[in-house]
PAKEMAR-843572 format. One line per field, with one value per residue: residue number from 1; residue in three letters; y, z, x of N, C-alpha, C in turn. Coordinates in steps of 0.2 Angstrom, whole numbers, plus 5000, padded with zeros to 4 digits. Last residue first. Layout:
N
kolro	[NUM,...]
drenti	[ALA,...]
n.py	[Y,...]
n.pz	[Z,...]
n.px	[X,...]
ca.py	[Y,...]
ca.pz	[Z,...]
ca.px	[X,...]
c.py	[Y,...]
c.pz	[Z,...]
c.px	[X,...]
This chain:
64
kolro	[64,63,62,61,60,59,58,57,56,55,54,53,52,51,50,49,48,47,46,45,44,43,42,41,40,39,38,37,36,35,34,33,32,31,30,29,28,27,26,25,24,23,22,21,20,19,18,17,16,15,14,13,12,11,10,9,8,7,6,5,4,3,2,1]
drenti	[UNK,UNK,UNK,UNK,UNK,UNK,UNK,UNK,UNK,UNK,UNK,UNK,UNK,UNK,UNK,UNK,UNK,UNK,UNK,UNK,UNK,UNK,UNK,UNK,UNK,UNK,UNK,UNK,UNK,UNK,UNK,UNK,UNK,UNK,UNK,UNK,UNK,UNK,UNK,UNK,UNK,UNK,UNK,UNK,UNK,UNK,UNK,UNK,UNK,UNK,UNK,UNK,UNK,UNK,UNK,UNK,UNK,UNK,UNK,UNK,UNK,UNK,UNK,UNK]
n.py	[5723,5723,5728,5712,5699,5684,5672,5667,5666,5684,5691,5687,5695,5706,5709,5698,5696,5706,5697,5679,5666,5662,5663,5651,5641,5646,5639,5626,5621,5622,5633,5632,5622,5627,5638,5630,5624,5633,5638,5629,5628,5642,5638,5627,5635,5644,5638,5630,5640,5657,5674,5682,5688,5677,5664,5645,5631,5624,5623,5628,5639,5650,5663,5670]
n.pz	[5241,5237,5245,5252,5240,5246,5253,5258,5270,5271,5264,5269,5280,5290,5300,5310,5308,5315,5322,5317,5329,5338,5350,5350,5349,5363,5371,5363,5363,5373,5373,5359,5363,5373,5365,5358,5365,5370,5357,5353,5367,5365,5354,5357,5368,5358,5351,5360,5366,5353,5348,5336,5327,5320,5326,5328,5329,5338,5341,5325,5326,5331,5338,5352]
n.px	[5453,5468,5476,5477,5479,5472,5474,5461,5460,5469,5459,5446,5452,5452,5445,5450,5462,5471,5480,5481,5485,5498,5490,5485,5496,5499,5490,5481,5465,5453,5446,5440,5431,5423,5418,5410,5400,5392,5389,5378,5371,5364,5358,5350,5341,5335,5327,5320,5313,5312,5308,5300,5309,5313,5301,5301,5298,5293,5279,5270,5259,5249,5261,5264]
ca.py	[5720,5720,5734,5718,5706,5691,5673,5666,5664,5675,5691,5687,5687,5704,5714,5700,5690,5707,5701,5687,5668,5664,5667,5656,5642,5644,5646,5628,5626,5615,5630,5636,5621,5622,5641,5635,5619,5630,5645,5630,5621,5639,5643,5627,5629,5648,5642,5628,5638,5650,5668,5675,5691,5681,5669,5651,5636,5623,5628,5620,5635,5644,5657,5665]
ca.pz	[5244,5230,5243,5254,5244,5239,5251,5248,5267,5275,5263,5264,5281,5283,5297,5306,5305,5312,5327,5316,5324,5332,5351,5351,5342,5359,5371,5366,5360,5370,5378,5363,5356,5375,5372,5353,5360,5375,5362,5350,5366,5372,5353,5353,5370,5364,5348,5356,5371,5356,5348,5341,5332,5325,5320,5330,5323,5337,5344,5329,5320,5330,5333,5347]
ca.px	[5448,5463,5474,5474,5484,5473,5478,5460,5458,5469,5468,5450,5449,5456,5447,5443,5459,5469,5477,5483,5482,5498,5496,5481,5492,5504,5488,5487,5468,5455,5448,5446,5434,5427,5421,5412,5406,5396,5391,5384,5376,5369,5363,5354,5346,5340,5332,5324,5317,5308,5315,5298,5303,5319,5306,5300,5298,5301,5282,5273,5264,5248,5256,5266]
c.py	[5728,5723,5730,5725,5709,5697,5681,5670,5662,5669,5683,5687,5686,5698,5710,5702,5695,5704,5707,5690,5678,5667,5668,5661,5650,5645,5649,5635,5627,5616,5626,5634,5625,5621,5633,5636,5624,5626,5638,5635,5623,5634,5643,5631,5629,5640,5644,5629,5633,5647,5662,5669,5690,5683,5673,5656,5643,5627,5627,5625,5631,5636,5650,5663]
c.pz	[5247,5234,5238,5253,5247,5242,5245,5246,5260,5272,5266,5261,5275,5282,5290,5300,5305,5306,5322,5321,5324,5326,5342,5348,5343,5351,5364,5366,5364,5368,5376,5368,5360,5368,5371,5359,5358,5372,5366,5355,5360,5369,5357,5352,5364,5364,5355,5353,5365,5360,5353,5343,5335,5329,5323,5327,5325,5330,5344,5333,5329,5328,5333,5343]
c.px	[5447,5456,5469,5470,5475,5476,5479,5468,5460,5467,5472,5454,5450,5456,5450,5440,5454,5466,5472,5479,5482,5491,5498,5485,5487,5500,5494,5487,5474,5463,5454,5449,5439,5433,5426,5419,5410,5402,5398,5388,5382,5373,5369,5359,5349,5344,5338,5327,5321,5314,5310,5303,5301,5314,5311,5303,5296,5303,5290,5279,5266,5252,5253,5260]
């Protein structure tokens, strides 16, 4: 590592800062879910990835 302040770390140089922030969002991201009636699970499309745009902003599919 460099010289720089050790909370400034690059992709090249991930740091204990970057990792613990990534874990806390990861851990809020899982409990978020968790949270979630399996009910709502059950409703989002099975092709949100792939078609996010269409979802989102409502554009047909053949525009994207």
């Amino acid at each position: 590592m460099t010289d720089r302040d050790s909370n400034s770390g690059t992709l090249d140089e991930p740091n204990d800062a970057n990792d613990e922030s990534a874990s806390l969002l990861c851990q809020s991201l899982v409990e978020l879910g968790e949270s979630l009636p399996r009910e709502e699970w059950d409703r989002v499309p099975t092709d949100l990835a792939e078609n996010l745009h269409h979802y989102l902003y409502e554009v047909p599919d053949e525009d994207w």
